[in-house]
C-alpha positions in Angstrom: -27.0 -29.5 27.1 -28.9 -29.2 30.3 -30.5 -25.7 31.5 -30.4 -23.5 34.4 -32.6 -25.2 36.6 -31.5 -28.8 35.3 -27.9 -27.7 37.0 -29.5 -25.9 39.8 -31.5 -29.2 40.6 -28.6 -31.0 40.3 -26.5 -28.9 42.7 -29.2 -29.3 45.0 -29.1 -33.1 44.7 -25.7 -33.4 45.1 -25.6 -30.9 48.6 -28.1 -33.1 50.0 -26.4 -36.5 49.2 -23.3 -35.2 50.9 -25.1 -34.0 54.0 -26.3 -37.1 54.3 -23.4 -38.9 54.2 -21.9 -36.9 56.8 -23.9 -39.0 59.5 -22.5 -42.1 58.1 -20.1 -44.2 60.0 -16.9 -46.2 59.1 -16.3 -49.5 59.9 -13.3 -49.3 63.1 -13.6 -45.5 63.4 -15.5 -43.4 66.2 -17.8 -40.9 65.4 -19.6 -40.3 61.6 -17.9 -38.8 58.4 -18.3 -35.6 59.7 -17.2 -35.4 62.3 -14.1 -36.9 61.4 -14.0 -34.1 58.3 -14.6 -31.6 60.9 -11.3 -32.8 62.9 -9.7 -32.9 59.9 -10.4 -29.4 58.6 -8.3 -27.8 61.7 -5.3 -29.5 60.2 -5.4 -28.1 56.6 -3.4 -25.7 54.8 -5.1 -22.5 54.0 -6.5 -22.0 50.0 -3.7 -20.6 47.8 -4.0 -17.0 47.2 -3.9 -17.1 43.4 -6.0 -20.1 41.5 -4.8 -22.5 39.0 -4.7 -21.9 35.4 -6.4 -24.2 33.5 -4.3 -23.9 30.0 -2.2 -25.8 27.9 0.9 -23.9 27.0 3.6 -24.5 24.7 6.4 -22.6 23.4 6.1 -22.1 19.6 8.0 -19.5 16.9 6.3 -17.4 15.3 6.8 -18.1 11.0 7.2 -15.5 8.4 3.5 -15.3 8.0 3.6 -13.7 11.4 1.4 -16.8 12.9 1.8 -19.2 15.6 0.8 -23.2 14.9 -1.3 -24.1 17.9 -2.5 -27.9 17.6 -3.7 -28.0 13.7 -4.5 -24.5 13.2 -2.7 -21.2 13.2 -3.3 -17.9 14.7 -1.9 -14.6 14.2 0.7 -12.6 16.1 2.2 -8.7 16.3 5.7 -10.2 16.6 8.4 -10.7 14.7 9.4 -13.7 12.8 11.7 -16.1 14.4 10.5 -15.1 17.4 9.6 -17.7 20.6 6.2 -17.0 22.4 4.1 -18.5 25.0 0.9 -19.7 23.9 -1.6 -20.6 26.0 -4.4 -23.1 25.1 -7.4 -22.5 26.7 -11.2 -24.0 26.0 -12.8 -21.1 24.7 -9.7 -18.6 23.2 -6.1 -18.7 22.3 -3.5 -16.2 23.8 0.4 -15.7 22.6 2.4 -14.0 25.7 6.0 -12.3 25.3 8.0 -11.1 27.5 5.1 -11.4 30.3 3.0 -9.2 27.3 -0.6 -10.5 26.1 0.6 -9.6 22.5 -2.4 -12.0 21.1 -6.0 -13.1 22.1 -8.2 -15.3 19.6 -11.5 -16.8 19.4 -10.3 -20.6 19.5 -10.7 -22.8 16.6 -12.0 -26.4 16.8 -11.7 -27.0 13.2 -8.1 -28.9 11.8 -6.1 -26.8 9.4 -7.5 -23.5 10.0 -6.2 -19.7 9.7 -7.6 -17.2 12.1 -5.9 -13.7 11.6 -6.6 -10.5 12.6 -6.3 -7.9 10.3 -4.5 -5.3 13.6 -1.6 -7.3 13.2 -1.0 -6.7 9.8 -1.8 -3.0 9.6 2.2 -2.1 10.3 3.3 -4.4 7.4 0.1 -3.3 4.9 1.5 0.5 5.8 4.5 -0.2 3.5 2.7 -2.8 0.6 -0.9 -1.2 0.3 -1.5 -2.9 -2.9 -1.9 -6.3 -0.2 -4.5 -4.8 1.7 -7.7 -5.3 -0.8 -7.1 -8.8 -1.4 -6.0 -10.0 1.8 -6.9 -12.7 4.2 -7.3 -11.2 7.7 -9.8 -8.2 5.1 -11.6 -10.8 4.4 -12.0 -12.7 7.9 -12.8 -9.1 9.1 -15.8 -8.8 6.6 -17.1 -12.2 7.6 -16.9 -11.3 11.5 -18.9 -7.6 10.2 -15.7 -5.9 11.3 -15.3 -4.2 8.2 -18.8 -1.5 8.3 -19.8 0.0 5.0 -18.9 3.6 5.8 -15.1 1.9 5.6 -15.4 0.4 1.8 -17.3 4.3 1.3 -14.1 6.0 2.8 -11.6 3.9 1.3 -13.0 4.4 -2.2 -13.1 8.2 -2.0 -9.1 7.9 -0.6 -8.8 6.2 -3.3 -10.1 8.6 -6.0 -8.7 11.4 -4.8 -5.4 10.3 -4.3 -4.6 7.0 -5.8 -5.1 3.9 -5.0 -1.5 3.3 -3.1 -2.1 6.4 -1.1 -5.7 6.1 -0.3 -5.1 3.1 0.5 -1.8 4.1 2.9 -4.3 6.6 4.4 -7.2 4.2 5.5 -4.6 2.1 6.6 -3.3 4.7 9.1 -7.0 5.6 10.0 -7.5 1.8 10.7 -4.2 2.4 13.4 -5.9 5.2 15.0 -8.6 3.4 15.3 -6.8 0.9 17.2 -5.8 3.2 19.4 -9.0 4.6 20.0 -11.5 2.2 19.4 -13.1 1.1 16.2 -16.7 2.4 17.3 -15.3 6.1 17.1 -13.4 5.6 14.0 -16.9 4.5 12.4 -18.5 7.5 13.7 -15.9 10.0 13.0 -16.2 8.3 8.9 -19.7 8.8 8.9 -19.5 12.1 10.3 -16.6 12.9 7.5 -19.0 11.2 4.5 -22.1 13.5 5.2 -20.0 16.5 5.6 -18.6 15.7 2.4 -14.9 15.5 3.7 -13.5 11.6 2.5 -10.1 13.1 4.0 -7.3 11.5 6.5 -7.1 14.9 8.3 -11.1 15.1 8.0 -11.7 12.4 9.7 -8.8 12.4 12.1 -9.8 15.3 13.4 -13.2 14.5 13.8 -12.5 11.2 15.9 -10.3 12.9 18.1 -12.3 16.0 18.8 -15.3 13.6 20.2 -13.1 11.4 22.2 -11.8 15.1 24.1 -15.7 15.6 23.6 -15.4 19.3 22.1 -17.7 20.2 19.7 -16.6 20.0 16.1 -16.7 22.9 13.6 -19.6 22.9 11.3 -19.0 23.2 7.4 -19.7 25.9 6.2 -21.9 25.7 2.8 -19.5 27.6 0.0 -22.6 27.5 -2.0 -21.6 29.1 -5.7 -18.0 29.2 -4.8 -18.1 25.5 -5.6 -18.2 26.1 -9.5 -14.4 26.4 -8.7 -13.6 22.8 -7.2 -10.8 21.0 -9.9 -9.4 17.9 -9.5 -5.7 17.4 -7.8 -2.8 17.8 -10.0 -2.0 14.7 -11.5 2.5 14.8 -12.6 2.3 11.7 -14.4 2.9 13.1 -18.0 6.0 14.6 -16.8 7.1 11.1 -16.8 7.3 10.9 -20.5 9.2 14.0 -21.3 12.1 12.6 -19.4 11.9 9.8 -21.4 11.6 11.8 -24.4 15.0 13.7 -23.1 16.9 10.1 -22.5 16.1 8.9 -26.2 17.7 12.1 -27.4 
């Protein structure tokens, strides 16, 4: 692939070729080249206002996976199954339209038979089947990218303890939402901030990320220092389970 100053050199080349050739003259017509392309410029339309897109598009429908086949590979899509989109194919990403919406933007794929899914447009769906979220595809795509920050796997673990792995796991997904709203850098930060205060909460670090980004200062913990002897463990009902099956045998 040539460099900078290989293309620069070869700009230059090709300005001074045509300058040259302005001076030459055709065969049955008066004057040179440019002349004549001089003349001629008086009598052409003005440059359209808005430039020419250089994309492929097609109109594909979106499958229950919530992806969109482009070529040999698919992408993923926020919309809804069935659904008809506009993709269009550019050389360096992929973007689904709807409705005159840019619902979609991916890096695109040379490879054939590919998957390339984003992990945003699955965080409505993972909201109602957690249990999906640990061994999923567009998780794991995230990890490989370096999406997916350690103080996340730190957080999630500590939902998880404290209050089950469906829940924790409903929390960090609605974390990873705000985050989406608010930008991923922020949510990092406000999870760090939570971890070495010693707060692996939602609210925790909800509040936290949206305290910086209306840049007030957050409250500072305040050390309970003895009073901690008294920390217990949350409730857990499950037993209670098995007296009402003790009650239906009867």
């Amino acid at each position: 692939m040539p460099g900078a100053r290989d293309l620069q050199a070869l700009n230059q080349g090709l300005e001074s070729a045509c300058r040259q050739d302005e001076a030459r003259q055709i065969a049955g017509h008066a004057g040179g080249v440019g002349a004549a392309m001089a003349l001629e410029r008086e009598h052409l339309l003005p440059l359209p206002e808005e430039g020419f897109e250089l994309a492929e598009t097609s109109f594909p429908v979106v499958d229950t996976k919530g992806c969109v086949k482009v070529r040999t590979n698919c992408y993923s899509a926020p919309v809804k199954a069935g659904t008809a989109v506009q993709v269009k194919v550019q050389p360096a990403a992929i973007e689904v339209w709807q409705a005159g919406v840019c619902m979609a933007r991916h890096e695109r794929c040379y490879e054939r038979g590919q998957q390339i899914l984003n992990l945003e447009h699955y965080l409505e769906v993972l909201a109602r089947k957690p249990g999906a979220l640990a061994g999923s595809t567009p998780l794991a795509q995230w990890r490989e990218q370096g999406r997916w920050p350690a103080s996340y796997d730190r957080l999630w673990q500590e939902l998880r303890q404290r209050q089950g792995k469906a829940e924790g796991t409903r929390q960090m997904i609605r974390l990873l939402q705000l985050g989406q709203a608010k930008g991923y850098a922020r949510l990092q930060s406000a999870m760090e901030s939570a971890l070495a205060l010693g707060c692996a909460d939602e609210a925790a670090v909800r509040y936290l990320l949206l305290t910086e980004s209306e840049n007030r200062p957050p409250q500072v913990a305040v050390e309970v220092g003895w009073l901690d002897r008294y920390a217990r463990p949350l409730p857990v009902l499950n037993e209670y389970d098995e007296l009402l099956g003790a009650e239906v045998a009867r």
